[in-house]
Wavefront OBJ file of the C-alpha trace (Angstrom):
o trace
v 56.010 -112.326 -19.486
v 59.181 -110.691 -20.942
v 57.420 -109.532 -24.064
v 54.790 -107.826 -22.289
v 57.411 -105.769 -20.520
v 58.569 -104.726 -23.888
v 55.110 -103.736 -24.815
v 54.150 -101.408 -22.277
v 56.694 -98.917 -22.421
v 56.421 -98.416 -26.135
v 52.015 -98.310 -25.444
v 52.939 -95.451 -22.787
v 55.201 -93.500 -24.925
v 52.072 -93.521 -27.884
v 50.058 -92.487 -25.266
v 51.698 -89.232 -23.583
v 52.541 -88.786 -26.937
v 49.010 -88.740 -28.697
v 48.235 -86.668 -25.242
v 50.839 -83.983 -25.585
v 49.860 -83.752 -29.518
v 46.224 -83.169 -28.649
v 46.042 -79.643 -28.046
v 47.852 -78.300 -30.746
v 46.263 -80.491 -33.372
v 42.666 -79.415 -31.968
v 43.815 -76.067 -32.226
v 45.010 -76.549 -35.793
v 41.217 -78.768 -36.332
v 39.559 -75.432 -34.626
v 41.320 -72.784 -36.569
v 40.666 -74.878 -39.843
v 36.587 -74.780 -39.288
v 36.768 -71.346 -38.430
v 38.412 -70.486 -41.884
v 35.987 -72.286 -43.736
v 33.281 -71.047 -42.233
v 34.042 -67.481 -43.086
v 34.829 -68.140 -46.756
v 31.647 -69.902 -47.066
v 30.395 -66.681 -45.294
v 31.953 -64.391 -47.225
v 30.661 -66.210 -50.195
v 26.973 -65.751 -49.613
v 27.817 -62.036 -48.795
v 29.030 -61.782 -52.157
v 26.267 -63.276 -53.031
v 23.822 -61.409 -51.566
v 25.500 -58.231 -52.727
v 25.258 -59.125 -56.093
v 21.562 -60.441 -55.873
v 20.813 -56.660 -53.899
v 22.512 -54.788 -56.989
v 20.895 -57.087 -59.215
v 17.452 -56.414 -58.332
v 18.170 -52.498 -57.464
v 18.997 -52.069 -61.001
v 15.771 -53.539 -62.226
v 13.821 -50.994 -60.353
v 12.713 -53.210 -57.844
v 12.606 -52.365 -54.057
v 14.740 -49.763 -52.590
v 18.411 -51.381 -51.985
v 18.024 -51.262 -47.924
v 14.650 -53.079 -48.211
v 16.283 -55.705 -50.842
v 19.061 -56.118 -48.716
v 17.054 -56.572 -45.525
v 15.460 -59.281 -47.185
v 17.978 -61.430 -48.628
v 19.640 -61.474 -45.069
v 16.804 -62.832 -43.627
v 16.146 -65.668 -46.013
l 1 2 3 4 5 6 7 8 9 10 11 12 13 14 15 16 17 18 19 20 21 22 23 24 25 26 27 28 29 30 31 32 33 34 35 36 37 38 39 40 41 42 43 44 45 46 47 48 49 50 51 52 53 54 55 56 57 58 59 60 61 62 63 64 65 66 67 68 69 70 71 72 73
């Protein structure tokens, strides 16, 4: 019985501890996604930039039409 009692305390400080750690890790967790996301985002617009000047310098469709259609896929 007496090492129980010991037990509990130290499971209830992990606990309001993990709890009042929560938000700001999710926040960190959130804000992390986000940045990826727009690097891999800016990546393909670079991308697609470069593809749209590519085939505007062949002679190929007019850069607004090129571009129109790399966006979509």
């Amino acid at each position: 019985m007496g090492s129980h009692m010991f037990h509990t305390p130290h499971l209830v400080d992990r606990t309001v501890g993990a709890v009042k750690r929560w938000p700001v890790e999710s926040q960190q967790r959130a804000r992390r996604n986000a940045m990826i996301a727009s690097t891999a985002l800016a990546q393909r617009r670079a991308e697609l930039d470069d593809v749209e000047e590519f085939l505007a310098a062949l002679g190929g469709a007019p850069v607004p039409e090129v571009a129109a259609h790399a966006a979509h896929g």
